[in-house]
Structure formats: structure tokens, C-alpha cells
C-alpha positions as CSV (number, residue, x, y, z in Angstrom):
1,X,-12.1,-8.7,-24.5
2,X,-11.3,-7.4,-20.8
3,X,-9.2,-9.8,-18.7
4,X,-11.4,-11.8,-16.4
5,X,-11.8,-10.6,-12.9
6,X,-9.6,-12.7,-10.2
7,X,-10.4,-12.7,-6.8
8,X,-8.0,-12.7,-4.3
9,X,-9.8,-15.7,-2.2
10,X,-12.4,-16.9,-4.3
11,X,-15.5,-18.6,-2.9
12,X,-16.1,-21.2,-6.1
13,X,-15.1,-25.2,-4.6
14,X,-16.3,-27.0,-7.8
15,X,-17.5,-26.1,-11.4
16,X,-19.7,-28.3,-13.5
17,X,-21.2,-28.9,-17.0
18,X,-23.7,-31.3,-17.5
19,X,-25.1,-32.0,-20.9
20,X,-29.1,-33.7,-20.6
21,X,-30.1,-36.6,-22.5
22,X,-32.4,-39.6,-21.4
23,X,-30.7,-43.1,-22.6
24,X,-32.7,-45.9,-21.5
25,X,-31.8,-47.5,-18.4
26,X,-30.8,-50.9,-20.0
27,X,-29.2,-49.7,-23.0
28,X,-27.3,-47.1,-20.8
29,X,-25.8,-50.4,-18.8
30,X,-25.3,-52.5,-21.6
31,X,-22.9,-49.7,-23.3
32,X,-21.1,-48.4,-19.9
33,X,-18.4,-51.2,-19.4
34,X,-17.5,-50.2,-23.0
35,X,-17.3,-46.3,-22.1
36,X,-15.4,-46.8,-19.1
37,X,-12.8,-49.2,-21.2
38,X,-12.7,-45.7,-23.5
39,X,-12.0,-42.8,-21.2
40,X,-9.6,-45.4,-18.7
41,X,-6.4,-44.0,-20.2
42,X,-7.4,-40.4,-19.2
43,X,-10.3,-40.7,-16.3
44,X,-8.6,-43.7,-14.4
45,X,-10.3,-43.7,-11.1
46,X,-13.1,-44.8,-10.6
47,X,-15.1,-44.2,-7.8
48,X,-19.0,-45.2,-7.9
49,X,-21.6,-44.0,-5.1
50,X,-25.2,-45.1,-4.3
51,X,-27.8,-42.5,-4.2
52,X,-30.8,-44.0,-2.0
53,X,-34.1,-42.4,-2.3
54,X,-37.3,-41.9,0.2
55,X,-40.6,-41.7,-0.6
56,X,-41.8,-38.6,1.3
57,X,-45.4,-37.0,0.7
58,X,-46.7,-34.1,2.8
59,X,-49.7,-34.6,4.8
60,X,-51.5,-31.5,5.9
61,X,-47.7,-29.7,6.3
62,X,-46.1,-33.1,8.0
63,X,-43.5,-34.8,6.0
64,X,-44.7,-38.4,5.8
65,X,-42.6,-41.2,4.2
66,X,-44.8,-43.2,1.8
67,X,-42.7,-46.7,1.4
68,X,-40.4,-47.4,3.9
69,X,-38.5,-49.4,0.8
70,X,-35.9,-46.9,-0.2
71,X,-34.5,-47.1,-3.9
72,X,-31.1,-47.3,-5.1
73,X,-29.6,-45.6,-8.1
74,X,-25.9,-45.5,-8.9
75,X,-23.7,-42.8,-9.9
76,X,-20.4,-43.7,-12.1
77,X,-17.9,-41.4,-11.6
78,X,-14.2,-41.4,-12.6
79,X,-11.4,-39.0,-11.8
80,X,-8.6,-38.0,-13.7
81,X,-5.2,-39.4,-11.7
82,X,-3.8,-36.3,-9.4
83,X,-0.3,-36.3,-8.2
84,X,-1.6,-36.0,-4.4
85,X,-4.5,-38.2,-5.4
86,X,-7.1,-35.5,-5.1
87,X,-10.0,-35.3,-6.9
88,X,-9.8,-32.7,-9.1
89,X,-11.0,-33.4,-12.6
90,X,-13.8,-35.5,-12.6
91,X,-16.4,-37.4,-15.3
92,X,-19.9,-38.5,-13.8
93,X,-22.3,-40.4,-15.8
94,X,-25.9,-41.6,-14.7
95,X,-28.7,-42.5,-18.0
96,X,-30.0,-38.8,-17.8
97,X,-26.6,-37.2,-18.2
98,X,-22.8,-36.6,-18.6
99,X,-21.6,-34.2,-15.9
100,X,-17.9,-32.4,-16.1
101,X,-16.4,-31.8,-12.4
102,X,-13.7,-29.6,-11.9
103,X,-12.6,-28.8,-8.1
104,X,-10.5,-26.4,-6.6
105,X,-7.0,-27.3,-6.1
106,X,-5.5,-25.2,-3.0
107,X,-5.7,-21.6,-3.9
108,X,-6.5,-22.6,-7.6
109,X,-10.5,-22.7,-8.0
110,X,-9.3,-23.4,-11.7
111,X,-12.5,-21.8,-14.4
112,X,-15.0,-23.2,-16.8
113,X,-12.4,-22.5,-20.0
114,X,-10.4,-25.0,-18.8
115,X,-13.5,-27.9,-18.9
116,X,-15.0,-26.3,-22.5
117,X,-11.9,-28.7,-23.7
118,X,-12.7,-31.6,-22.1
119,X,-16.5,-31.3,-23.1
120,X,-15.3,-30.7,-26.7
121,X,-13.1,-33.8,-26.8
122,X,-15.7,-36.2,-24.8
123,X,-19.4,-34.9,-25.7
124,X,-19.5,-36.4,-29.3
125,X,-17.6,-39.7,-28.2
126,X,-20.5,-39.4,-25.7
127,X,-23.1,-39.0,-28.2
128,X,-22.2,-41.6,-30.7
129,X,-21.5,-44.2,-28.3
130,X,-24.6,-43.5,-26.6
131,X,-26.5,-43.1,-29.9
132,X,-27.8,-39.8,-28.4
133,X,-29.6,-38.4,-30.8
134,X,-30.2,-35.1,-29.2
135,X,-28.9,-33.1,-26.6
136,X,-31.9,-32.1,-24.5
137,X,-30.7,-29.5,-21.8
138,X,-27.0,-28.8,-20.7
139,X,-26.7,-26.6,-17.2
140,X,-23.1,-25.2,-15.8
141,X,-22.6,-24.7,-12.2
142,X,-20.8,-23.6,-9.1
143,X,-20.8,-24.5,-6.1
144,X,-19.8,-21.7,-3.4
145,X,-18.5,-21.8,0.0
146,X,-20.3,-19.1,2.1
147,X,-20.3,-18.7,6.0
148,X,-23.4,-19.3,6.9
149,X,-24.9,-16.8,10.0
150,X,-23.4,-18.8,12.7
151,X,-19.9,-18.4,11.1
152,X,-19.8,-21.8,10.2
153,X,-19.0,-22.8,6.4
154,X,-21.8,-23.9,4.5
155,X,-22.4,-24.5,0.4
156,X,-24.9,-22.7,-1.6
157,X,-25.3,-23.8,-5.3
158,X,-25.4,-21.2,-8.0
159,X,-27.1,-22.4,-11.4
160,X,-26.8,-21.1,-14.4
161,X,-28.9,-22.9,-17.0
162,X,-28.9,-22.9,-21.0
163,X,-31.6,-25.1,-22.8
164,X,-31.4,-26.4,-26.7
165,X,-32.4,-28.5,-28.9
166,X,-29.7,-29.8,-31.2
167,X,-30.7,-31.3,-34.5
């Protein structure tokens, strides 16, 4: 196998897996305290975040927002610890999905072999404690920093998906 082309200033900030599977919105709650009690000795930091949500239809080409009652949905995320307390290797769980973060570290944009281990080691802990019984979609990204036509930096998302059923 050819050794992997290295760039000398690579463009990648942050690399993701996410595996797909829809638990139910209580019994995802009901089982988290217990997952986060797992993965504590490695993913120690926690760091949760709100994701509010608009209503927004269109109405003959004008954006229009529908309920003025926005809704709320959180996003648990944990962090490896980092000597310089960056956030570098990360675990992110919402009732749809367990996402693998991986960010660049300096000049290090790191690579997707070094999260296939940490998917390996946490996706069936994931799936039994869960009780998934199928994994529905899985997706790995990357995000890249591009100047954008101004000169100014901007992010552009690169997907890659893979669908399967597992049985």
C-alpha cells in the first residue's frame, strides 16, 4: 500500500465518525448517567451545549418564522483530558447518534486511523448499553478551513457517507 500523501499545511481542522441509530428519547436519558460513569476514566471532560431550534417556513421566497417558541435539544459531549487542555479528542452523543471528534493539534491535523481505534473499542460498549440493535447509517467527515473570496477564513464541510444495515 503507497504511503499516504502529507501535505505540508493541511486544510483538515476536525475529523469525525458518527455511527446512526435512533434510541428513544427517554430510554436514551434514563441510560446516559450510566454511559458517562463508563467512558469518565478516558473522556473526562465534559462539556454539554444547547442547540435551539426555529421554526422557519418560506412564504412565497420570504423566510417566515412559524412559532416564535424555539426548542431546545442538548448535545453531551466529553473530551479526552489534553495536557494544554485543548480539545482534541472528543465523544458526542445525542439519541440519534455517537459522533468521534478528532481536532487538529498545532501543525498535527492527526487522520481518521487514529479514531478507527477508538470506534473499535467504544461502538459495541455503545451498542449493548444502548441495546442498539442495528446500526442504521455511519458518515465520516472533515471539516476544512478555506479562505473564502474576501481572504478571510471560512469552514466548508466535506462529507463522505457509507450507509449499512448490520444484522
Amino acid at each position: 500500500m503507497p504511503d499516504k500523501i502529507r501535505y505540508k499545511k493541511p486544510p483538515i481542522v476536525e475529523r469525525i465518525i458518527g455511527v446512526y441509530h435512533k434510541i428513544p428519547q427517554e430510554e436514551f436519558e434514563r441510560r446516559l448517567p450510566s454511559w458517562a460513569t463508563m467512558i469518565h476514566p478516558e473522556y473526562s471532560v465534559p462539556v454539554n451545549q444547547a442547540e435551539w431550534q426555529l421554526e422557519i417556513e418560506d412564504k412565497d421566497g420570504v423566510p417566515w418564522v412559524k412559532s416564535l417558541t424555539p426548542k431546545a435539544k442538548i448535545i453531551y459531549l466529553f473530551w479526552k483530558k489534553h495536557h494544554d487542555n485543548l480539545q482534541i479528542r472528543g465523544m458526542r452523543l445525542r439519541p440519534d447518534r455517537l459522533v468521534f471528534h478528532l481536532n487538529r493539534e498545532n501543525e498535527n491535523p492527526h487522520d481518521f486511523d487514529e479514531l478507527y481505534p477508538e470506534m473499535q473499542k467504544w461502538l459495541p460498549k455503545w451498542v449493548e448499553h444502548f441495546e442498539v440493535p442495528r446500526i442504521e447509517m455511519t458518515s465520516r467527515t472533515c471539516c476544512h478551513v478555506r479562505a473564502a473570496s474576501d481572504g478571510s477564513p471560512c469552514c466548508k464541510y466535506t462529507w463522505a457517507i457509507c450507509r449499512f444495515m448490520a444484522d
